[in-house]
Z-matrix of the N, CA and C atoms (Angstrom, degrees):
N
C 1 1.430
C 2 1.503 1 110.47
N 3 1.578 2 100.43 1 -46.84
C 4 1.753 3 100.70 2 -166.93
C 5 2.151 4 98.46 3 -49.45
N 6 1.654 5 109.21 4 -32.11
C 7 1.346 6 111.87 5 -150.51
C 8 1.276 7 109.45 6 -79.50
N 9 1.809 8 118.14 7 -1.22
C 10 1.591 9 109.79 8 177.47
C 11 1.541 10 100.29 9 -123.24
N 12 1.284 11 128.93 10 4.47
C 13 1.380 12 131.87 11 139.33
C 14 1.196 13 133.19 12 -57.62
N 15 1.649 14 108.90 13 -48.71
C 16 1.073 15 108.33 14 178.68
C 17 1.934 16 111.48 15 -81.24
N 18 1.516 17 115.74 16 -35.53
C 19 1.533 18 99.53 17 155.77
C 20 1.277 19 152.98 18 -63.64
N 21 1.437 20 95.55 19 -13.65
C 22 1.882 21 123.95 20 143.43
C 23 1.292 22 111.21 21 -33.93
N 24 1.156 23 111.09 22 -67.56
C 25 1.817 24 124.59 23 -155.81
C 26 1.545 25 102.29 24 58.44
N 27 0.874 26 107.24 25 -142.73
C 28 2.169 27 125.77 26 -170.86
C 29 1.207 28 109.57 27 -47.68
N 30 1.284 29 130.79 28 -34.17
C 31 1.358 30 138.23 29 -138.24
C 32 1.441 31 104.88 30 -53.98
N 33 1.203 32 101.95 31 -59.81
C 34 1.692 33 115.25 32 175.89
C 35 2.040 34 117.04 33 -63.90
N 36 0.825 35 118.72 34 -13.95
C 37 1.434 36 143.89 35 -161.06
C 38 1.461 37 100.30 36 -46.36
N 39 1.791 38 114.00 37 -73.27
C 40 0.796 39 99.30 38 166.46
C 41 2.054 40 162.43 39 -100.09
N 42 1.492 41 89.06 40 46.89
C 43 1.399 42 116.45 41 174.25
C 44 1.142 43 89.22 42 -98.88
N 45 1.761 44 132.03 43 -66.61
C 46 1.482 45 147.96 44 -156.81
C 47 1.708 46 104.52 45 -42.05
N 48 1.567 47 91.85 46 -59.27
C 49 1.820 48 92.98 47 -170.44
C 50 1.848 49 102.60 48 -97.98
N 51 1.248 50 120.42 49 34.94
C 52 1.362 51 123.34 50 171.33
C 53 1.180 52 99.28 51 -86.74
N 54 1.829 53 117.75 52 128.70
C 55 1.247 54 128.64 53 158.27
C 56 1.305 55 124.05 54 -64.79
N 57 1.671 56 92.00 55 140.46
C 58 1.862 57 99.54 56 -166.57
C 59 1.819 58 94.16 57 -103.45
N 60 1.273 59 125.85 58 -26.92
C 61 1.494 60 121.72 59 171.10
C 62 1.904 61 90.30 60 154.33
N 63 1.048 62 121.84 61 -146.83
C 64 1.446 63 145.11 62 164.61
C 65 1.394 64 121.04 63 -117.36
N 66 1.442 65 103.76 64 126.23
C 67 1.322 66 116.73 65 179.37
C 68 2.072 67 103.58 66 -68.77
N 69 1.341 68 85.36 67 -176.91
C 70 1.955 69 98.13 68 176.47
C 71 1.326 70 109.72 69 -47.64
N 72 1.140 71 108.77 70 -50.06
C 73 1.586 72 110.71 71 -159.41
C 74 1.880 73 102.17 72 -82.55
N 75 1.377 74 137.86 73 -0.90
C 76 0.813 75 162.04 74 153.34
C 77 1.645 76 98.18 75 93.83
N 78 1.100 77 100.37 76 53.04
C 79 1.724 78 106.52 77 173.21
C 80 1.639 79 101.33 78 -94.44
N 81 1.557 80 110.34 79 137.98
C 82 1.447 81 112.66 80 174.59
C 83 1.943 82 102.10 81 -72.01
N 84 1.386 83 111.57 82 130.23
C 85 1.212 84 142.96 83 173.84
C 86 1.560 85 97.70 84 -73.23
N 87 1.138 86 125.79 85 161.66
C 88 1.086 87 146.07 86 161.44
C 89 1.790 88 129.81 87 -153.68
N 90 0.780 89 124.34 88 162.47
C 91 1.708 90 119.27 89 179.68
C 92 1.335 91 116.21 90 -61.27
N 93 1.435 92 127.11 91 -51.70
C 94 1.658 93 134.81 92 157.95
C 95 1.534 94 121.45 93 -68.12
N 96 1.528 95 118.57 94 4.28
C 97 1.314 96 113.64 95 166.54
C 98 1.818 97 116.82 96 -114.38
N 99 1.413 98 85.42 97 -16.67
C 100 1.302 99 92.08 98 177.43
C 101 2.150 100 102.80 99 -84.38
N 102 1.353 101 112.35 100 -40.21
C 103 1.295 102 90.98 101 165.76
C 104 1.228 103 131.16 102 -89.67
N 105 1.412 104 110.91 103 26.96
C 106 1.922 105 103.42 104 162.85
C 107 1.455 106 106.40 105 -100.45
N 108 1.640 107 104.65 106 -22.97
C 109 1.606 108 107.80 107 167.91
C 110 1.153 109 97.41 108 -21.76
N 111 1.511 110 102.50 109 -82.83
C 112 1.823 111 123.63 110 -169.07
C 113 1.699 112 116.35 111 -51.40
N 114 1.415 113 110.37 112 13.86
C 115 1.831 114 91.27 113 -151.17
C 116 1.412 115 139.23 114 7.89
N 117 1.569 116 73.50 115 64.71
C 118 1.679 117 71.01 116 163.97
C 119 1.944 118 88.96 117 -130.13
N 120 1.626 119 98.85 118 151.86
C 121 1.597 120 121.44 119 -165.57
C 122 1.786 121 88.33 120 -77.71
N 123 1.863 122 85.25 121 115.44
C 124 1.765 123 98.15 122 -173.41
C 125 1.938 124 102.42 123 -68.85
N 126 1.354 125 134.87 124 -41.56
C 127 1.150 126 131.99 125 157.93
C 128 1.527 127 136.01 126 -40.12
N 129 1.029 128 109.52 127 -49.52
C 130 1.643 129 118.26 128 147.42
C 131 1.256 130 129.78 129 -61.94
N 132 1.576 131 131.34 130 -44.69
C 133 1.074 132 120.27 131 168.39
C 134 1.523 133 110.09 132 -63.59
N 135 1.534 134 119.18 133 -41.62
C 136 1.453 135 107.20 134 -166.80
C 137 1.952 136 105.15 135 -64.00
N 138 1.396 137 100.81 136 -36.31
C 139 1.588 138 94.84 137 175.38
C 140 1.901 139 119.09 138 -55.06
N 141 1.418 140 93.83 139 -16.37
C 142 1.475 141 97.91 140 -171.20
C 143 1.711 142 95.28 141 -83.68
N 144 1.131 143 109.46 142 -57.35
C 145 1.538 144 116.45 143 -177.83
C 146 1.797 145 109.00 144 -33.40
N 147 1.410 146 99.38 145 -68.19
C 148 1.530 147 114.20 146 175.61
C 149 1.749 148 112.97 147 -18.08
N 150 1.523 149 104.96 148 -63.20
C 151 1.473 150 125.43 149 -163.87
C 152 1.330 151 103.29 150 -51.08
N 153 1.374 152 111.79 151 -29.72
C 154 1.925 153 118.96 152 -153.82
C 155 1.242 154 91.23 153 -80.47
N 156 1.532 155 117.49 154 173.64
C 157 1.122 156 150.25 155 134.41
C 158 1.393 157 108.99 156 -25.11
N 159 1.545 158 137.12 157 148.32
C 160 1.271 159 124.30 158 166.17
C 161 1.662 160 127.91 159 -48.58
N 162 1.378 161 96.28 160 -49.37
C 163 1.346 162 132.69 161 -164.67
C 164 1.818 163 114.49 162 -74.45
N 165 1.220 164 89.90 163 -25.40
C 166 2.111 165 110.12 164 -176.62
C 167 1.464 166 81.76 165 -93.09
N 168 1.383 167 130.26 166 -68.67
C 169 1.229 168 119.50 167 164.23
C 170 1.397 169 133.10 168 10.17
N 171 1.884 170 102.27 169 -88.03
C 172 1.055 171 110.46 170 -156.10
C 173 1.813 172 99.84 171 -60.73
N 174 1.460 173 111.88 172 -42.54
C 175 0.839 174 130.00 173 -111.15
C 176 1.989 175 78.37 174 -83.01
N 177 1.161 176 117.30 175 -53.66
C 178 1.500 177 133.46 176 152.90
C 179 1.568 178 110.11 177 -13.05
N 180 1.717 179 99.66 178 -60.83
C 181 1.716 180 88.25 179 -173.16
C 182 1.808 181 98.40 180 -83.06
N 183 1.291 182 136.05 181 -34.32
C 184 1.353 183 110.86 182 157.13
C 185 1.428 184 132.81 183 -12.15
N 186 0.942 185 101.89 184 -61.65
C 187 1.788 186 119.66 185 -169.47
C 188 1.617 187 104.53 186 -73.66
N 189 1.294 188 129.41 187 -17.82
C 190 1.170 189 142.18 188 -166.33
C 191 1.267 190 81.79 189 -96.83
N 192 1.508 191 138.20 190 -76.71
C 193 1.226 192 147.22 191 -122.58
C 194 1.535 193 88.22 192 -74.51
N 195 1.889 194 108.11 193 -49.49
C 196 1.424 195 115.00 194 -160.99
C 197 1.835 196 112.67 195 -70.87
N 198 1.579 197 96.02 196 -4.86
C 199 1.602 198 101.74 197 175.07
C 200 1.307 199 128.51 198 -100.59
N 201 1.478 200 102.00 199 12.86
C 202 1.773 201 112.16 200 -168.63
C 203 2.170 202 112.63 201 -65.01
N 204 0.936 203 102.48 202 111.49
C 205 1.676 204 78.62 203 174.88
C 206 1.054 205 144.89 204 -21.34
N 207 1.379 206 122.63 205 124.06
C 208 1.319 207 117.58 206 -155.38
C 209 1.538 208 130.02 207 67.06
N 210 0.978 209 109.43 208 12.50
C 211 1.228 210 124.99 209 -172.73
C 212 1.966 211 148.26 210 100.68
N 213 0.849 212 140.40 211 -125.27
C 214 1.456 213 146.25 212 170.90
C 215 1.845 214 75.30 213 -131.89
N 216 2.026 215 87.94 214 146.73
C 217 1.661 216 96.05 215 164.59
C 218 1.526 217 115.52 216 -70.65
N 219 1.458 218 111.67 217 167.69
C 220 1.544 219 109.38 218 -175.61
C 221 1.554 220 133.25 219 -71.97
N 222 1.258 221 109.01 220 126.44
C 223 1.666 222 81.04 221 -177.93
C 224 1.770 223 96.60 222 109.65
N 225 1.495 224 112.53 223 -10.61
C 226 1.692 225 97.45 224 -170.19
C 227 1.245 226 116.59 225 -132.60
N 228 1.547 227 124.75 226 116.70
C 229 1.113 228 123.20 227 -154.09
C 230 1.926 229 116.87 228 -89.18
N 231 0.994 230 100.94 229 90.57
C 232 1.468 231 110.34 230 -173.97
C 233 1.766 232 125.00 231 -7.48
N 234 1.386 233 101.61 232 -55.12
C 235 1.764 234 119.70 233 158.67
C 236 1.522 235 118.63 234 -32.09
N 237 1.648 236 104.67 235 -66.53
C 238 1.515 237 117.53 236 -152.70
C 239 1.306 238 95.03 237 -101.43
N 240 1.776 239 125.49 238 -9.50
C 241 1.529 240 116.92 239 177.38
C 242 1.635 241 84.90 240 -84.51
N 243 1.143 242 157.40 241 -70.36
C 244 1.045 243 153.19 242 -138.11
C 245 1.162 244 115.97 243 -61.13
N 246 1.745 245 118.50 244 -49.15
C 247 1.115 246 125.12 245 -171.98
C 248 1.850 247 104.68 246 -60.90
N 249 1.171 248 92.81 247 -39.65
C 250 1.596 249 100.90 248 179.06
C 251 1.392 250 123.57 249 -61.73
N 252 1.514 251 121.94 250 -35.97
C 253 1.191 252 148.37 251 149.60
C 254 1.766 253 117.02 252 -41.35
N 255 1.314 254 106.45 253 -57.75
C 256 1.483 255 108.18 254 -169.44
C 257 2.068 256 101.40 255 -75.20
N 258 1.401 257 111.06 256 -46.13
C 259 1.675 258 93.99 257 163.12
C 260 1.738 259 127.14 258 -41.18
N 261 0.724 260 95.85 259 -6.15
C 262 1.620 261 97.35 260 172.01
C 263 1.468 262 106.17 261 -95.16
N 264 0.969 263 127.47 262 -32.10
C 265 1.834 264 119.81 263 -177.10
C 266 1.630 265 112.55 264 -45.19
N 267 1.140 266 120.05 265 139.58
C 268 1.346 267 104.93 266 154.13
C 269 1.875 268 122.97 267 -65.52
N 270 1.088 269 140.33 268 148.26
C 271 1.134 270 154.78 269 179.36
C 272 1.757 271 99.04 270 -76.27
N 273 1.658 272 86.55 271 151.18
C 274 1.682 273 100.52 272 -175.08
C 275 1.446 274 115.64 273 -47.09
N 276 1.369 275 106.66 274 -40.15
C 277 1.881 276 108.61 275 -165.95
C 278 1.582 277 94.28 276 -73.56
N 279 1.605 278 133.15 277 -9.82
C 280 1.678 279 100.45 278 164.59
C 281 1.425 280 110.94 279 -100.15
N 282 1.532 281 110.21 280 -9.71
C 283 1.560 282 102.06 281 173.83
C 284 1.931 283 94.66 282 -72.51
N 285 1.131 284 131.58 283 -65.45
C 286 1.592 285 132.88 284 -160.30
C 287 1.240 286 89.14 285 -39.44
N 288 1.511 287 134.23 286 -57.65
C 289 1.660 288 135.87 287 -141.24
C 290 2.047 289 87.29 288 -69.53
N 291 1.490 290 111.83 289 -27.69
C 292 1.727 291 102.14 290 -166.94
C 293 1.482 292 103.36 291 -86.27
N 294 1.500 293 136.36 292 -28.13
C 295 0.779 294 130.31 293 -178.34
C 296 1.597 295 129.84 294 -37.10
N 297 1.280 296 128.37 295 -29.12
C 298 1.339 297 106.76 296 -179.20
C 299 1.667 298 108.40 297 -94.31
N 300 1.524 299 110.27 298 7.74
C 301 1.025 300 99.00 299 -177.22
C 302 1.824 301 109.88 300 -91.48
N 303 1.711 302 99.92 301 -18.33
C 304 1.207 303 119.56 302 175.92
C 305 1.665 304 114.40 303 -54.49
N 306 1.748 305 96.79 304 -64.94
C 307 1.612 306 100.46 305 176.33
C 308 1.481 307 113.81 306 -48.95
N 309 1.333 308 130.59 307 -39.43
C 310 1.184 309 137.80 308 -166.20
C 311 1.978 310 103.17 309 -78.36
N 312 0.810 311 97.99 310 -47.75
C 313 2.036 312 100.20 311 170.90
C 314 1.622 313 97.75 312 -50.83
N 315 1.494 314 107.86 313 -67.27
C 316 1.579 315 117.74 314 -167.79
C 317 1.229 316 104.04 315 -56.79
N 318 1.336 317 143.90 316 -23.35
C 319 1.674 318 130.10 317 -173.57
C 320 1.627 319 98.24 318 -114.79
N 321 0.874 320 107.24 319 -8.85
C 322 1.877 321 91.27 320 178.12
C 323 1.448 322 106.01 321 -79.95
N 324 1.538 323 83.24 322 111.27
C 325 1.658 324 109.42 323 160.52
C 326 1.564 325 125.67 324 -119.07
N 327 1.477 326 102.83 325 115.36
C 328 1.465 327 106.53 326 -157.46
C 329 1.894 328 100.57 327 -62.11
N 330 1.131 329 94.60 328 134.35
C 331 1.663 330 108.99 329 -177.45
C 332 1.345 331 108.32 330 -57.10
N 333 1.480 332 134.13 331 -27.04
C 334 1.438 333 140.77 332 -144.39
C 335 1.727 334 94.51 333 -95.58
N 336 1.395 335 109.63 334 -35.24
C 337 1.765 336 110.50 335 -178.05
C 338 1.133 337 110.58 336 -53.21
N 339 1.461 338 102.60 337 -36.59
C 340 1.913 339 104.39 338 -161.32
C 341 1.815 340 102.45 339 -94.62
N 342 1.063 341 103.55 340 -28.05
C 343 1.580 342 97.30 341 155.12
C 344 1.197 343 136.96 342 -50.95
N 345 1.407 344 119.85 343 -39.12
C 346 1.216 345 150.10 344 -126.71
C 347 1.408 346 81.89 345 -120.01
N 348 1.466 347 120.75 346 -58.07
C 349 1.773 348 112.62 347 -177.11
C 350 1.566 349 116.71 348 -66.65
N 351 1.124 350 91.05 349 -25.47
C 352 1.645 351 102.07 350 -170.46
C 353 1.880 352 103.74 351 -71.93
N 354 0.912 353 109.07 352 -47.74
C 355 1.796 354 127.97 353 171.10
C 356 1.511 355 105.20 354 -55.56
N 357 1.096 356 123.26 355 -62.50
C 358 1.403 357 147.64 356 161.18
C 359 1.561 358 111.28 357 -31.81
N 360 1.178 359 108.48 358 -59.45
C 361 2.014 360 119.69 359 -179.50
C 362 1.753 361 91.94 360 -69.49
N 363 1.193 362 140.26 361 -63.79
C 364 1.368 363 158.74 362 -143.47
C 365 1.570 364 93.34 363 -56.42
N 366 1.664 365 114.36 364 -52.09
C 367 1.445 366 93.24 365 -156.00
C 368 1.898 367 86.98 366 -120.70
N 369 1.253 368 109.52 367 25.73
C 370 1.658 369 112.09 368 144.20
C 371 1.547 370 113.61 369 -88.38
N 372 1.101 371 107.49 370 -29.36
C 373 1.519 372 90.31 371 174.48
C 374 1.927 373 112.46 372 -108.33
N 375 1.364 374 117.59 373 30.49
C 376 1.475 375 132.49 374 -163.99
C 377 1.702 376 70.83 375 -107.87
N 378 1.303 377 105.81 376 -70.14
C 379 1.885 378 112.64 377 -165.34
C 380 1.628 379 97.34 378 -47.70
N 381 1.622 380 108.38 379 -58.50
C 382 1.933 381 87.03 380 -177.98
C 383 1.443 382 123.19 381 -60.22
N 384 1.096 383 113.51 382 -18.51
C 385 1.597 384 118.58 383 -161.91
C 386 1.937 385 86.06 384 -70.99
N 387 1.296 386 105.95 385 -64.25
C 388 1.809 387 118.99 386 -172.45
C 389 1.124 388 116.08 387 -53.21
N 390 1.877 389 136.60 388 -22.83
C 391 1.604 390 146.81 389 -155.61
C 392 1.787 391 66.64 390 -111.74
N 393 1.337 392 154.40 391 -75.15
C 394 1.367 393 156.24 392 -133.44
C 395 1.689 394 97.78 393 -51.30
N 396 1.746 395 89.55 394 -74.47
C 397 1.134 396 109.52 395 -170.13
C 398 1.549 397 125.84 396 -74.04
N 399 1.669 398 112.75 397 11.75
C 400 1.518 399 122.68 398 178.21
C 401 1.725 400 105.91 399 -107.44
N 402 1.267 401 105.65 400 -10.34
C 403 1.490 402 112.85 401 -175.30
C 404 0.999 403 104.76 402 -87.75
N 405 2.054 404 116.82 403 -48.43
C 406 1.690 405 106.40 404 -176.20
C 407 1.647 406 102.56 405 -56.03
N 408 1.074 407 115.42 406 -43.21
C 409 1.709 408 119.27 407 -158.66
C 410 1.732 409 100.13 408 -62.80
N 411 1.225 410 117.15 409 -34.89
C 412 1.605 411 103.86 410 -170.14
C 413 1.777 412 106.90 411 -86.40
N 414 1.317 413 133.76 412 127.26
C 415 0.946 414 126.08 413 162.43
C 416 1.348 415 138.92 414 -78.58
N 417 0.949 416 140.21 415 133.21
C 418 1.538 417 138.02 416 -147.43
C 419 1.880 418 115.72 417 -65.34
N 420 1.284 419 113.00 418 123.31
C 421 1.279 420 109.75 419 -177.31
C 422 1.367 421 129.74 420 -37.33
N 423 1.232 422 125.14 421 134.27
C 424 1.732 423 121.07 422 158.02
C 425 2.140 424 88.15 423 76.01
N 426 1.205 425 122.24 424 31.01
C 427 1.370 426 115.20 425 -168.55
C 428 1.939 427 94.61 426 -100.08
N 429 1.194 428 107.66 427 -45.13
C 430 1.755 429 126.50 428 172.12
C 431 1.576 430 88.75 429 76.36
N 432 1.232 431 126.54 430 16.98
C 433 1.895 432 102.23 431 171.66
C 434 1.749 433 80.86 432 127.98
N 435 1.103 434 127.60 433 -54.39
C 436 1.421 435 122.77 434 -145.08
C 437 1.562 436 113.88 435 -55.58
N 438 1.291 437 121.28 436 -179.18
C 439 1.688 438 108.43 437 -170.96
C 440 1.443 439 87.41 438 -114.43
N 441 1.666 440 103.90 439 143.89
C 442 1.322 441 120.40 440 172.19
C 443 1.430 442 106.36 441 -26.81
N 444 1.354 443 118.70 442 151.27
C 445 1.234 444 125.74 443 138.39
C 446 1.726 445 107.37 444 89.97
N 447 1.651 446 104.38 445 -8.30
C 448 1.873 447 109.92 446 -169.63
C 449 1.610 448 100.84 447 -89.52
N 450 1.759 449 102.16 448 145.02
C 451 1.489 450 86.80 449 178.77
C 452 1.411 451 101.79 450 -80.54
N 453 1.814 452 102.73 451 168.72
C 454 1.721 453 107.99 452 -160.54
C 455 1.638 454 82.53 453 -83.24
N 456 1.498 455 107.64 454 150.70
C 457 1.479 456 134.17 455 -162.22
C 458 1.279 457 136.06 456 80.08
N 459 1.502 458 103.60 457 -11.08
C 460 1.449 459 104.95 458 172.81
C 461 1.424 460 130.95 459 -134.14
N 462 1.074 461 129.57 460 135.01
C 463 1.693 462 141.80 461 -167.64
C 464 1.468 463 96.24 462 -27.41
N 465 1.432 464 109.17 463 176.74
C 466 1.558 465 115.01 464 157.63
C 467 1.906 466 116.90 465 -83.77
N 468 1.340 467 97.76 466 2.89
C 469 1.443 468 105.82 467 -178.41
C 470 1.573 469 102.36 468 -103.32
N 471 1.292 470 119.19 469 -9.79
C 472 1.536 471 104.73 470 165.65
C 473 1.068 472 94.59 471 112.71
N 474 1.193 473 149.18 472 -43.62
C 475 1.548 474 147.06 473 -169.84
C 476 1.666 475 111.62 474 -42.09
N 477 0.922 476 110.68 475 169.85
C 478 1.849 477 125.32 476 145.39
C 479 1.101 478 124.12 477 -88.38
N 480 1.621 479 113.56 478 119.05
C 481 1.818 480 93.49 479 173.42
C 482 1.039 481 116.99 480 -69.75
């Protein structure tokens, strides 16, 4: 998400930070605060808005607006704030014209990470393979032959020598 916002830039800006009125508590509302109210991703929805019809549009962020907790702020009529709201979008032909710059943000993956992990994994498991295979080889101090864990003087069968 962050990667077709941020290849957006402004475009959306001013719908995003357009005031919707004041909520109860008399906090200024805005278009991107009023849709995280809702979680829903204010960049995506506004790209969704954009695509529509004006009118399917508005009518979308209505229903959003009219679902905010606690209500729509006071004083603002969900219909005629929206319609007013959705003239601010940019129109499809400047979202279509950004698109390849979008796909191209969204798939660039710098080649050097995956190198870099791969190099990275190689001699994490080079070090376990070498700490593995240096432990079987050393035999345990002060052991004289005997098998881990036997008390000193007696076989692994329990006896006394």
């Amino acid at each position: 998400m962050t990667n077709v916002a941020s290849a957006l830039g402004s475009e959306f800006d001013a719908f995003l930070f357009a005031s919707v009125g004041w909520d109860k508590n008399e906090m200024a509302l805005s278009v991107v605060s009023a849709l995280a109210r809702l979680d829903v991703d204010p960049w995506n929805e506004a790209a969704t808005l954009a695509r529509l019809p004006k009118s399917a549009a508005a009518s979308r962020l209505a229903g959003l607006l009219a679902d905010l907790p606690g209500g729509p702020p006071a004083h603002f009529d969900p219909r005629r704030g929206a319609a007013r709201l959705v003239a601010l979008l940019p129109r499809e032909s400047v979202i279509e014209s950004l698109k390849p710059q979008i796909v191209e943000t969204a798939n660039a993956v710098p080649k050097y990470h995956i190198a870099a992990f791969l190099v990275l994994a190689v001699l994490m498991f080079g070090v376990q393979y070498l700490n593995a295979s240096h432990r079987l080889a050393t035999p345990v101090e002060g052991s004289g032959g005997a098998v881990a864990g036997a008390e000193p003087g007696k076989t692994p069968s329990g006896s006394a020598q």
